[in-house]
C-alpha positions in Angstrom: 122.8 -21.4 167.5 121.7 -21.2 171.2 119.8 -18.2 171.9 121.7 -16.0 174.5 119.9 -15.9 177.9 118.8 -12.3 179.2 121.3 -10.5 181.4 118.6 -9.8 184.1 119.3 -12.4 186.5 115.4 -13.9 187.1 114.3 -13.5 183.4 118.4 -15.5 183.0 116.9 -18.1 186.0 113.3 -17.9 184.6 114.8 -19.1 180.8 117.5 -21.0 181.6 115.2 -23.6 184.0 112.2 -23.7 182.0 110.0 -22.1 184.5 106.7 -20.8 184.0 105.5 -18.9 186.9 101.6 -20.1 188.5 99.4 -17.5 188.9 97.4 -19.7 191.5 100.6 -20.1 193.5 100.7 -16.0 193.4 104.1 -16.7 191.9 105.4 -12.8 190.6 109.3 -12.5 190.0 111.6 -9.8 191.1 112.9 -8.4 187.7 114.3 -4.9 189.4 117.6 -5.5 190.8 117.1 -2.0 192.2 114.7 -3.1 194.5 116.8 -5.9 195.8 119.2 -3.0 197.6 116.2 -1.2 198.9 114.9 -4.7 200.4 118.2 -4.8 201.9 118.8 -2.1 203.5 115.8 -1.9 205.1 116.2 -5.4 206.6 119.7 -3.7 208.4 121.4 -6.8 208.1 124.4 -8.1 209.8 126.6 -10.9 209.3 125.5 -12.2 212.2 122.3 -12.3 211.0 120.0 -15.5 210.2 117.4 -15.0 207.6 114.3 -16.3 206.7 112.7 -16.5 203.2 109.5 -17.2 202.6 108.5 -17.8 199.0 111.9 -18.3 197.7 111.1 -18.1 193.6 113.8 -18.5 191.5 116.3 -17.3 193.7 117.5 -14.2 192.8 116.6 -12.1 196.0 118.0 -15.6 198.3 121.7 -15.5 196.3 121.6 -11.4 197.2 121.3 -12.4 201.1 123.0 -15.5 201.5 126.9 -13.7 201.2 125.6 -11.2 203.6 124.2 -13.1 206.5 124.9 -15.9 208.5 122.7 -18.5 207.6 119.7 -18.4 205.5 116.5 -20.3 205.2 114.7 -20.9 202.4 110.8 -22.1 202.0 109.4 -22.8 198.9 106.3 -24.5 198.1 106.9 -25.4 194.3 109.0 -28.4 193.5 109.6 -27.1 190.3 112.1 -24.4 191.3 114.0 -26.4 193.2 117.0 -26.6 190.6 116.9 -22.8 190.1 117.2 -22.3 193.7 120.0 -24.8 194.2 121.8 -23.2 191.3 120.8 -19.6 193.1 122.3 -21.4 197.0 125.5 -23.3 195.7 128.2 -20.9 196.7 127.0 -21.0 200.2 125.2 -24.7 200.7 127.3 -24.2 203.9 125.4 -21.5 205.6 121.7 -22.1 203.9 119.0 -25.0 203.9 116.3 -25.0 201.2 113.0 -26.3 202.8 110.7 -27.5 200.1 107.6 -27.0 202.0 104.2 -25.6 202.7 105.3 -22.2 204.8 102.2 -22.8 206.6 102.5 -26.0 208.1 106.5 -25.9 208.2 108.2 -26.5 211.7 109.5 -23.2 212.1 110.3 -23.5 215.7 112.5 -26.2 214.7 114.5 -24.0 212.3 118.4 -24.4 213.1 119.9 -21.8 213.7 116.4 -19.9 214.5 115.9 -16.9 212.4 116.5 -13.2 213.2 115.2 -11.7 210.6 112.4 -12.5 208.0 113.0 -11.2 204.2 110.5 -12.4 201.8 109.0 -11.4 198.8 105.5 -13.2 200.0 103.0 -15.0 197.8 100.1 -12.8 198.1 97.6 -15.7 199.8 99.7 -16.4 202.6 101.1 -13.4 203.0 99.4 -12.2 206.1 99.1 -15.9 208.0 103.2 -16.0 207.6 103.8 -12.7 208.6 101.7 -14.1 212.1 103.2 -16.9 212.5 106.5 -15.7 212.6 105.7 -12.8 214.7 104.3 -15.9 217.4 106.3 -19.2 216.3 110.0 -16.9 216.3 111.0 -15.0 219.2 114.2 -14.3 218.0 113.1 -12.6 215.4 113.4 -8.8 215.8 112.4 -7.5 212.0 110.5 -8.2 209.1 110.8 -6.9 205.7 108.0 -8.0 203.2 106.2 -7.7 199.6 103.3 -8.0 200.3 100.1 -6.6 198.9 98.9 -2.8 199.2 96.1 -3.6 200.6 97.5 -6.2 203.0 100.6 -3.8 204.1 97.9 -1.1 205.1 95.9 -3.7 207.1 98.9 -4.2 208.9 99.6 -0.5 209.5 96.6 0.7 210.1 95.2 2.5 213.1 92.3 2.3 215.3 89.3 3.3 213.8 90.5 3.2 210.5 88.9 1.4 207.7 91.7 -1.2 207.5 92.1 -2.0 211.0 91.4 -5.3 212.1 92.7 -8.6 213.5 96.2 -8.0 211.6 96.8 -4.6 212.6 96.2 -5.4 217.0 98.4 -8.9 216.4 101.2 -7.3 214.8 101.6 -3.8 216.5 101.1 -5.7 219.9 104.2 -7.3 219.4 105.5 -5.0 216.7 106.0 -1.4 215.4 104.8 -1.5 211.7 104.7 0.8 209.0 104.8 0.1 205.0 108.3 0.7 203.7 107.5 2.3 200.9 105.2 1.4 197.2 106.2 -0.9 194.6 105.7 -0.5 191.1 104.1 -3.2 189.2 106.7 -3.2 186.6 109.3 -4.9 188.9 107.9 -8.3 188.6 107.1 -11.1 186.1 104.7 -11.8 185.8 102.8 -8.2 186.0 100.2 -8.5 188.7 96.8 -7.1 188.9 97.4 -5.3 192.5 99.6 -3.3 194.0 102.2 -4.0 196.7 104.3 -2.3 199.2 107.2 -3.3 201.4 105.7 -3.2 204.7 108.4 -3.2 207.8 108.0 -4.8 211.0 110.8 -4.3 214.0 109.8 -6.4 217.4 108.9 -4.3 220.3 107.7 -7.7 222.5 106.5 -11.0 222.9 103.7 -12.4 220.7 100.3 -12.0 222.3 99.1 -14.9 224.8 97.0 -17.1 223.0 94.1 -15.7 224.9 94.2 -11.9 224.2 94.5 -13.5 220.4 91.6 -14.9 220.6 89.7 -12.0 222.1 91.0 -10.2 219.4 89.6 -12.3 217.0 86.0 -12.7 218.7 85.7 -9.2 218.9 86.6 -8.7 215.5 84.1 -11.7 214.5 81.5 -9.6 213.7 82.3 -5.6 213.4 79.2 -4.3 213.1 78.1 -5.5 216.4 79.6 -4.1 219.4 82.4 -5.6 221.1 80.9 -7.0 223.9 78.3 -8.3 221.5 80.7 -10.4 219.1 82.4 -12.0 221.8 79.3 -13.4 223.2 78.3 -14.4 219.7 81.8 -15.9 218.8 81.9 -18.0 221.8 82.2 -15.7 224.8 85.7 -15.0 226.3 89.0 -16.9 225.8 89.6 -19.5 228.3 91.9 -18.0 230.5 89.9 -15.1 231.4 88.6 -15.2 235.4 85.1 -17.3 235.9 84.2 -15.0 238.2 80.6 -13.1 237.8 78.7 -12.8 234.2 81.3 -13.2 231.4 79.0 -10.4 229.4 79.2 -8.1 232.2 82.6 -8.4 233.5 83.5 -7.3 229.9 81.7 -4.4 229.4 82.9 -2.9 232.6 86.5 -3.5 231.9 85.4 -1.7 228.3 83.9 0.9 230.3 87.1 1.6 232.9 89.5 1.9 229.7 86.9 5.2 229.0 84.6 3.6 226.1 80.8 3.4 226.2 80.0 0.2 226.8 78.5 0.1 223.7 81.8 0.5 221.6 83.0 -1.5 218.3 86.4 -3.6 218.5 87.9 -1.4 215.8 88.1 1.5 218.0 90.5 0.1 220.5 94.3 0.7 219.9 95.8 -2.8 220.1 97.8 -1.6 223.9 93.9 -1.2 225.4 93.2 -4.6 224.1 96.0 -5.8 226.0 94.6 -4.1 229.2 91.5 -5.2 228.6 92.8 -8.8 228.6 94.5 -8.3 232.0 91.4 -7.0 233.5 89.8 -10.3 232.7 91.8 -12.4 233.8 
């Protein structure tokens, strides 16, 4: 006699495929169908809509968008799942594409149709770098709605001076409002991880920052306990793209000291809109 499979639709997926999730793939299963109406909801889709998965699992939070959107895409690094996630796409191979690939290194300009939305349960070691690169690599995209991490989703939130502020925080909210969602219980995956998460929403307020106000970001982030003017020198002094005229040094810590900081100040006390002026002052 064939032992019945669970009526919760990813431990059904989970038994029925023979999948053992991999902890160093930061593979954790929805098992709360609750939580797939919450994800939902706050994604505000339409059936216009094309979404983007990252981190696709078994499937169970894909087949609860495909029927409600457009088109959806679906990236998943492990092989393995692929038969659980066709099984989870069949009623609508017409309007979705399974990508079995790294999310990371994935041509996601080249997506067809180009995502409006990103929905993911994200695997906790990428989830940061994805949430990035889709903020720059997809224009079209005017909301996110992601698992991610507490600690992550804070990071992203976070405001000047804060503890968790840092190169996440200024690229996001320059191109995005961002605030977490709301906390997740362990309990609604499978495996049980060690950390908490949050849903942390993003909706587009503008382009992506240039490539050189990301970079001056990141140098004066490079090293925080030096002041900003210092840890750009250190990391390589400004971005090309900023003006060659006068001392690099100098012409940076006047532009610090017109926004009305001492000269003397720390990148992580700058809101992410005086980086931006800071940028057009140097170049």
């Amino acid at each position: 006699m064939t032992d019945a499979l669970p009526a919760q639709p990813t431990l059904r997926r989970v038994k029925a495929f023979g999948i053992r999730p991999k902890r160093d793939l930061g593979q954790n299963f929805l098992i709360d169908s609750n939580i797939l109406g919450v994800i939902e909801r706050a994604a505000e889709l339409t059936g216009d809509d094309v979404v983007l998965e990252v981190g696709g699992g078994v499937g169970v939070l894909t087949e609860h968008l495909a029927p409600l959107v457009a088109h959806t895409h679906v990236v998943e690094l492990d092989r393995s799942l692929e038969p659980a996630l066709r099984d989870a796409l069949a009623p609508y191979e017409d309007r979705s594409t399974l990508h079995l690939a790294d999310a990371m290194a994935l041509d996601l300009v080249a997506l067809d149709p180009a995502p409006t939305k990103v929905v993911a349960n994200l695997p906790y070691g990428i989830a940061a770098g994805a949430i990035l690169r889709t903020i720059e690599d997809l224009p079209h995209v005017t909301r996110w709605v992601a698992m991610v991490q507490k600690e992550v989703g804070e990071r992203f939130a976070a405001g000047a001076g804060t503890p968790a502020y840092g190169v996440p925080s200024v690229l996001a909210q320059l191109a995005c409002d961002v605030r977490v969602h709301r906390a997740v219980a362990r309990t609604v995956f499978y495996p049980v991880p060690n950390v908490d998460s949050v849903l942390v929403l993003l909706e587009r307020t503008g382009p992506a920052p240039a490539r050189g106000l990301r970079e001056l970001v990141q140098r004066g982030f490079a090293h925080r306990r030096k002041t900003l003017v210092k840890s750009v020198s250190m990391a390589g002094g400004l971005p090309a793209g900023a003006s060659a005229d006068g001392d690099p040094r100098e012409r940076l810590r006047a532009a610090v000291v017109a926004l009305g900081h001492p000269a003397d100040v720390r990148a992580e006390r700058l809101a992410p809109a005086e980086f931006r002026a800071l940028w057009e002052a140097l170049t």
